[in-house]
C-alpha positions as a Markdown table, in Angstrom:
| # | Residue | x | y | z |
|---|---|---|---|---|
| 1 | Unk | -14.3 | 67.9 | -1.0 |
| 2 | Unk | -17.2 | 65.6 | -0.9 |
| 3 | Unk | -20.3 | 66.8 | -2.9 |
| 4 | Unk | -22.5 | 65.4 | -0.5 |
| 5 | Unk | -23.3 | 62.4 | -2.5 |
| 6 | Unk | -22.6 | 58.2 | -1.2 |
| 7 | Unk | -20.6 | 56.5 | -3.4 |
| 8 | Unk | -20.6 | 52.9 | -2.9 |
| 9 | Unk | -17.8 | 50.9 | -4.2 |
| 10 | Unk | -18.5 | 47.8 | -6.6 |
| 11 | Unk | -19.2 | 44.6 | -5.4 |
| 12 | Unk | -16.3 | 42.4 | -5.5 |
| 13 | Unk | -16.4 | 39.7 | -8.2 |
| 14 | Unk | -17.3 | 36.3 | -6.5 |
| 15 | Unk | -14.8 | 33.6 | -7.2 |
| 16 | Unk | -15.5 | 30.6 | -8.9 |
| 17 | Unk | -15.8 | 27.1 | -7.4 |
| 18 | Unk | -13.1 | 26.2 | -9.5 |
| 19 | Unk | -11.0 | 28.5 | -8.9 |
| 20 | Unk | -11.9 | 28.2 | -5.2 |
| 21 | Unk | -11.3 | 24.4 | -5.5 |
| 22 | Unk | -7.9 | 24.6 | -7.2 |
| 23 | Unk | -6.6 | 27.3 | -4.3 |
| 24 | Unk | -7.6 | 24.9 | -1.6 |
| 25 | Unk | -5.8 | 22.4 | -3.5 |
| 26 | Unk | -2.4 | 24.6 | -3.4 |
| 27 | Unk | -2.8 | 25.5 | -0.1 |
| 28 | Unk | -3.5 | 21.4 | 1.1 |
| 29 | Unk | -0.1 | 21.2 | -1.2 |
| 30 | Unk | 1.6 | 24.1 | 0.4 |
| 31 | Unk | 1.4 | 22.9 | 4.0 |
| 32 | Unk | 2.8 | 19.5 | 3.5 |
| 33 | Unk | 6.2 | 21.6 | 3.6 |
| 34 | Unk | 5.6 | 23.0 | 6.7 |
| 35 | Unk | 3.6 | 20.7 | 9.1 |
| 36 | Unk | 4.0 | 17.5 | 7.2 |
| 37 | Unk | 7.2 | 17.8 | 6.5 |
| 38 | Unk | 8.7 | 15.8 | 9.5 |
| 39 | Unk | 6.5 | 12.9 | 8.7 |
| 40 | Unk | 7.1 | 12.9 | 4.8 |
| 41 | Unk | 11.1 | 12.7 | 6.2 |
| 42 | Unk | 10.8 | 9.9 | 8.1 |
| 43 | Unk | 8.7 | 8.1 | 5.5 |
| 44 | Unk | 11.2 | 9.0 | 3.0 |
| 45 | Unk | 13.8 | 7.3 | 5.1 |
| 46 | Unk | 12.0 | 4.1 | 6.0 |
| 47 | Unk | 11.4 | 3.8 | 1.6 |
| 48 | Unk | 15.2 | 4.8 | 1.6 |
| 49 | Unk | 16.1 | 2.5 | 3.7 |
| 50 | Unk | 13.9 | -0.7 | 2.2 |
| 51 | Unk | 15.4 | 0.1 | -1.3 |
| 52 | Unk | 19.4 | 0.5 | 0.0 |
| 53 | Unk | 18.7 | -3.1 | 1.2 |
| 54 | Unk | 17.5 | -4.9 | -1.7 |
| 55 | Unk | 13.4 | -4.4 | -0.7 |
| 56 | Unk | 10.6 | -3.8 | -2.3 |
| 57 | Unk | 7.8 | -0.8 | -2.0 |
| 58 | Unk | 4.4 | -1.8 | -2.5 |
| 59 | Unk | 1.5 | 0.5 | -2.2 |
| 60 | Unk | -2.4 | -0.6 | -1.6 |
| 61 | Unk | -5.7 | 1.5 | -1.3 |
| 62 | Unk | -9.4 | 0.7 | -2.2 |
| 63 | Unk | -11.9 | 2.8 | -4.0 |
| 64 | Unk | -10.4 | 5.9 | -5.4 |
| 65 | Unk | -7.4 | 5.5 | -3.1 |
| 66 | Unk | -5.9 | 2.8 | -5.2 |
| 67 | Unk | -5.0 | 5.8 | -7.5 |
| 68 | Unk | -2.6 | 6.4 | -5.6 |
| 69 | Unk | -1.2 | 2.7 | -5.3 |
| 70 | Unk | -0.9 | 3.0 | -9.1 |
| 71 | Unk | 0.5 | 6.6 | -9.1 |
| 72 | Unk | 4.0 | 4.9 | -7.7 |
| 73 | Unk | 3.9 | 2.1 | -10.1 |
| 74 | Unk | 5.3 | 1.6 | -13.6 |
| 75 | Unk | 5.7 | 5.9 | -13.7 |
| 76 | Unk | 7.9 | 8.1 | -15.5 |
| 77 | Unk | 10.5 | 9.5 | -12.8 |
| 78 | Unk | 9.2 | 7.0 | -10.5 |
| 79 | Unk | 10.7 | 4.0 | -8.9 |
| 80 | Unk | 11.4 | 0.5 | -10.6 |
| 81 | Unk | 10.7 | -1.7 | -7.1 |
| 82 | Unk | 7.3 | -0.4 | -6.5 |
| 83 | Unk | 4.7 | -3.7 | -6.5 |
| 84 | Unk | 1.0 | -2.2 | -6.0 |
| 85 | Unk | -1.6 | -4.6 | -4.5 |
| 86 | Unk | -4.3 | -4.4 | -6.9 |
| 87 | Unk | -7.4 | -6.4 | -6.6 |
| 88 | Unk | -10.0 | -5.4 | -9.1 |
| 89 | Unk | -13.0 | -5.9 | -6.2 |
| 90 | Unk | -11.7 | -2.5 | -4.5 |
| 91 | Unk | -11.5 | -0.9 | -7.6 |
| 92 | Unk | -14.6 | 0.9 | -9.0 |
| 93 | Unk | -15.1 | -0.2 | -12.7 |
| 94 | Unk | -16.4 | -3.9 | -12.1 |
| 95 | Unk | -19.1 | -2.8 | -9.1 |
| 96 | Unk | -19.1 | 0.5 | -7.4 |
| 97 | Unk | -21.4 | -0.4 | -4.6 |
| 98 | Unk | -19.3 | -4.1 | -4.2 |
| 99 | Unk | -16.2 | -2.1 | -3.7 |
| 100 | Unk | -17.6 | -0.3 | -0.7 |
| 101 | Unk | -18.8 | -3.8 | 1.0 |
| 102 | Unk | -15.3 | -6.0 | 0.1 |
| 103 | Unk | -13.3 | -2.3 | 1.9 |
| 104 | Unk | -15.3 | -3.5 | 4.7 |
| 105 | Unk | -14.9 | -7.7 | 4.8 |
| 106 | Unk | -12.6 | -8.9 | 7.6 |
| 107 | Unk | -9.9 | -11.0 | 6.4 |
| 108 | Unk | -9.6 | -9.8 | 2.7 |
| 109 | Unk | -6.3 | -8.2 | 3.7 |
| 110 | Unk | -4.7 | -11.0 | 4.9 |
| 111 | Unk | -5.7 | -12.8 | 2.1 |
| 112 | Unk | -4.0 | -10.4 | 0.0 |
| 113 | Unk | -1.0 | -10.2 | 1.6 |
| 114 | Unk | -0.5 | -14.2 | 1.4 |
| 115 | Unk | -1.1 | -14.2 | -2.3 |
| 116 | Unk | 1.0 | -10.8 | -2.9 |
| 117 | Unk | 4.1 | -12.3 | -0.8 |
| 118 | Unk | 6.3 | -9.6 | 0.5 |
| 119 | Unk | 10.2 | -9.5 | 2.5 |
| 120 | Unk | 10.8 | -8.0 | 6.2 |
| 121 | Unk | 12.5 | -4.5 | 5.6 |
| 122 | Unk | 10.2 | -3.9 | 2.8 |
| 123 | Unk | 8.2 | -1.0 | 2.9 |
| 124 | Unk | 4.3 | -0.5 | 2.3 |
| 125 | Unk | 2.3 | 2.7 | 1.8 |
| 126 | Unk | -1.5 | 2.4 | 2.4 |
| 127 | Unk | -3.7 | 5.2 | 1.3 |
| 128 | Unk | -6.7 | 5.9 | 2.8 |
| 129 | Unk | -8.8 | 9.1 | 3.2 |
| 130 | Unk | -10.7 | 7.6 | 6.3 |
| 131 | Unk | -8.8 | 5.4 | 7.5 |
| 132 | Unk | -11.0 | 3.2 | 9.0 |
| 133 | Unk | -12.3 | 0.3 | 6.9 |
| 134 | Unk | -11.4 | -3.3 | 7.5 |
| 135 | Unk | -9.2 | -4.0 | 4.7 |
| 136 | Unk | -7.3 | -0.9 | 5.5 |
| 137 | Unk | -6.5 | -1.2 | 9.2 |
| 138 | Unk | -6.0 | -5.0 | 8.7 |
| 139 | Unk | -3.3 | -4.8 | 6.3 |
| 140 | Unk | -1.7 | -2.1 | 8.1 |
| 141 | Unk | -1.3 | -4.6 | 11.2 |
| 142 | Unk | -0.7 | -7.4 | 9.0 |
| 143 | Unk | 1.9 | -6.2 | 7.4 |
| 144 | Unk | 4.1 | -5.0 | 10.5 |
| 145 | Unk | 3.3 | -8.4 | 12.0 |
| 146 | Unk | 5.7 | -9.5 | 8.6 |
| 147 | Unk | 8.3 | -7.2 | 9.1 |
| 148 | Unk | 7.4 | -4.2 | 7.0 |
| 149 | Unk | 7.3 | -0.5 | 7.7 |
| 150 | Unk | 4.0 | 1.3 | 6.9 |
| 151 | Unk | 3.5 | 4.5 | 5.8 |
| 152 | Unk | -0.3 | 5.7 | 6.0 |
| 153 | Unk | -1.6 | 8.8 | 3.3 |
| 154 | Unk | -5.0 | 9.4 | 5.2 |
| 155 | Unk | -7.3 | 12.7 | 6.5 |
| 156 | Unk | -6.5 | 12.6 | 10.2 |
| 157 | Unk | -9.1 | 15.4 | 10.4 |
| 158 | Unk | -11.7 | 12.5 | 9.2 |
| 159 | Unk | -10.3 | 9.6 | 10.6 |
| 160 | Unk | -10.7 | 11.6 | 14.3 |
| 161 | Unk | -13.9 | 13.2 | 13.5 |
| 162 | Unk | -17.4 | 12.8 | 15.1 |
| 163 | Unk | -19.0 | 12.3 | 12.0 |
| 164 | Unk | -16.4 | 9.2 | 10.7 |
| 165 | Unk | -18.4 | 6.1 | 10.0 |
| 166 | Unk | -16.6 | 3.7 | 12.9 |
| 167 | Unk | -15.3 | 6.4 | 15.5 |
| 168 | Unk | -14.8 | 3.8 | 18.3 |
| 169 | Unk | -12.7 | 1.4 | 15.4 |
| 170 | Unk | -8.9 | 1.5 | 15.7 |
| 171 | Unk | -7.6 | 3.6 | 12.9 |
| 172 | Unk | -5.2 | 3.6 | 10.1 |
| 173 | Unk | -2.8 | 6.5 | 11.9 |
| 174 | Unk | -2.7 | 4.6 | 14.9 |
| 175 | Unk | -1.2 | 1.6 | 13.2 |
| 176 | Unk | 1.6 | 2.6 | 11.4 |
| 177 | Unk | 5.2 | 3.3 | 11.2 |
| 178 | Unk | 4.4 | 6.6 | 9.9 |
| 179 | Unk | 1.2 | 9.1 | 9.2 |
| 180 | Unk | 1.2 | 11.6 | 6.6 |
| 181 | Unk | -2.1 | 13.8 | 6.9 |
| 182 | Unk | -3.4 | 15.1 | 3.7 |
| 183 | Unk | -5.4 | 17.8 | 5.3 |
| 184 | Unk | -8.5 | 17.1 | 3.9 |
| 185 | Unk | -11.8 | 17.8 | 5.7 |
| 186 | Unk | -14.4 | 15.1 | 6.9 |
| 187 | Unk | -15.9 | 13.9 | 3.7 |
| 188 | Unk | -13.3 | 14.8 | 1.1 |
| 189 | Unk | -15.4 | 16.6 | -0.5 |
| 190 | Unk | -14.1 | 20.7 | -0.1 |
| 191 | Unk | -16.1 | 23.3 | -1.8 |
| 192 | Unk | -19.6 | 24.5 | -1.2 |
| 193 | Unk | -21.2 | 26.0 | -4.3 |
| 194 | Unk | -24.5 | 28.4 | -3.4 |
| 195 | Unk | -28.0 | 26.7 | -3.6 |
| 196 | Unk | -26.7 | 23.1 | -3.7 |
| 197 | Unk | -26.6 | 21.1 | -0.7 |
| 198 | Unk | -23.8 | 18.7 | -0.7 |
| 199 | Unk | -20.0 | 20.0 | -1.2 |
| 200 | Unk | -18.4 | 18.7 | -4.1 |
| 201 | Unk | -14.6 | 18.3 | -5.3 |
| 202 | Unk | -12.1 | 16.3 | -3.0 |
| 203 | Unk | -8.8 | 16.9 | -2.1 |
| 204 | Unk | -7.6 | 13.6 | -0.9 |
| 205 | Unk | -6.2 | 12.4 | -4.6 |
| 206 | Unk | -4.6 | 15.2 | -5.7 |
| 207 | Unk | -2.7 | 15.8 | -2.2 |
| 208 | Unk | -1.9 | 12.1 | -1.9 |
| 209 | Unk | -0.4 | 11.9 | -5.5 |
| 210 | Unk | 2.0 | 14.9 | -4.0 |
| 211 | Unk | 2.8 | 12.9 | -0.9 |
| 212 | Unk | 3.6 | 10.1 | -3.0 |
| 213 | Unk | 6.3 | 11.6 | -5.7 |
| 214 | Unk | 7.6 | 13.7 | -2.7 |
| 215 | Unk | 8.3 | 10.6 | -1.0 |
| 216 | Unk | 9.8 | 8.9 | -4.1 |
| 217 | Unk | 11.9 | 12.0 | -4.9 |
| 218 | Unk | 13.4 | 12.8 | -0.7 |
| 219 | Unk | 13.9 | 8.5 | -0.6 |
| 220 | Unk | 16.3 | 9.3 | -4.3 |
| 221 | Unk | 17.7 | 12.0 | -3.1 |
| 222 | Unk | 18.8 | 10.2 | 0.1 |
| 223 | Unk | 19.9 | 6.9 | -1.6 |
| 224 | Unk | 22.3 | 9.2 | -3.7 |
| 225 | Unk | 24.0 | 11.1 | -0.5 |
| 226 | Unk | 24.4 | 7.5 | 0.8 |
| 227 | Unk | 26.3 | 6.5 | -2.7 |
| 228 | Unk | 23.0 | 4.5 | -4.5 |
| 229 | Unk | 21.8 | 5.3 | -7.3 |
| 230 | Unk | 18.2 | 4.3 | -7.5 |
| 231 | Unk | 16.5 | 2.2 | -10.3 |
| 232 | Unk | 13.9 | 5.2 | -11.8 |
| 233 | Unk | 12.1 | 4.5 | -14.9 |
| 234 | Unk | 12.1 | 6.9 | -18.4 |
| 235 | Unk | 8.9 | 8.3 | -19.7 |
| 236 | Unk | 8.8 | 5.6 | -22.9 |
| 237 | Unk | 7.3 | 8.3 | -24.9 |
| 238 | Unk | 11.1 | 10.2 | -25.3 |
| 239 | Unk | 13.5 | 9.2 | -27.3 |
| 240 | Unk | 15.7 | 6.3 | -25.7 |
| 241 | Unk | 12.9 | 5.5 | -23.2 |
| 242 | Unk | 11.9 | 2.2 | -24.0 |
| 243 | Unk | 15.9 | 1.2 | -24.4 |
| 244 | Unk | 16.4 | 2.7 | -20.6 |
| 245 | Unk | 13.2 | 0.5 | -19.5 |
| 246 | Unk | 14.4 | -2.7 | -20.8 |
| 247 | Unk | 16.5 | -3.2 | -18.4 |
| 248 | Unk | 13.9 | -3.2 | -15.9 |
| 249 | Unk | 12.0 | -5.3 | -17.4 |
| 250 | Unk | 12.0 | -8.3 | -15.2 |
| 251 | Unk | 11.8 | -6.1 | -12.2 |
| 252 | Unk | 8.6 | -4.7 | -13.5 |
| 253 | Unk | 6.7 | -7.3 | -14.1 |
| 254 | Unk | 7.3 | -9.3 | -11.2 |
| 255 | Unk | 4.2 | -9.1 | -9.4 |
């Protein structure tokens, strides 16, 4: 019987931003398996593909995508043919703010390209949460006009937006052999945190580094139905490692 009284239940414990951040991150995660799964299949197959015939993979981003153009390279579990296009003025540590303006410059991807020298059937990932800066859309035409297949990492909600920088530019999805959305909302940045006005923590490296060692571990998988075994490098820090690698060696450091 009720005595007449209100009993109000307790409030329920807010959850952290972290902890709000690193579900979103799971859940960004958990839907390339569903949605994306199609796309990270066929881009599987095109680095399956390159690799069966004696290619190469190279990888290129600018600003903090270049992570991700490092994450395949020189990695323990990953692939030995993996050449990233690395150019230390669309990195961050020499000049943050110079980054931004050479990820704009017409032309720097070509230029790239000609000094990095690459073979028709290889295969090129470009990562790129926007999609839409000159250096990215340039190599990603470039680059088929040579013979490669492209696979774009990018946020198609972004890169279709309203609110993207260029929305009347051509963009990094529409360019490419294949487009892998990481899910990410316009800005990157996903979690709002009470009394602060801006959102903070993106999504876009985390998911990306997921697309890329799901691609690397499907194109394996694939080469070893077919009868190849891939060329995978050995963490150098277990025992035998740096014995396994030497082989590689030249392979590695041809860049």
């Amino acid at each position: 019987m009720s005595d007449g009284t209100t009993h109000l239940l307790p409030p329920e414990p807010k959850v952290s931003a972290g902890r709000r951040y690193l579900r979103t991150a799971i859940d960004l995660i958990a839907r390339l398996q569903l949605g994306e799964w199609p796309q990270l299949e066929r881009a599987a197959a095109l680095v399956a593909d390159a690799l069966a015939a004696g290619g190469t993979v190279h990888t290129f981003g600018s600003g903090h995508s270049h992570m991700l153009a490092e994450e395949a390279f020189y990695r323990a579990g990953g692939l030995v043919h993996v050449r990233p296009i690395l150019f230390e003025g669309l990195m961050l540590h020499t000049s943050a703010p110079l980054s931004t303006l050479l990820e704009r410059l017409p032309g720097l991807a070509t230029a790239l390209l000609d000094d990095h020298s690459v073979t028709h059937g290889d295969a090129l990932i470009i990562a790129s949460n926007s999609g839409s800066n000159a250096v990215i859309t340039e190599m990603a035409v470039r680059a088929r006009e040579r013979g490669l297949r492209t696979i774009a990492i990018t946020s198609l909600g972004h890169a279709k937006s309203e609110a993207s920088r260029e929305q009347a530019g051509r963009r990094l999805h529409e360019l490419v052999d294949v487009a892998i959305d990481n899910g990410g909302v316009v800005g990157d940045a996903a979690i709002d945190v009470e009394s602060v006005p801006m959102r903070v923590a993106p999504t876009s490296t985390v998911v990306g580094a997921a697309i890329v060692n799901a691609i690397v571990a499907e194109a394996v998988e694939r080469l070893a139905r077919r009868g190849i075994v891939a060329d995978v490098l050995t963490s150098s820090n277990v025992a035998g490692g740096d014995a396994q690698n030497e082989r590689f060696r030249e392979a590695v450091m041809r860049r």
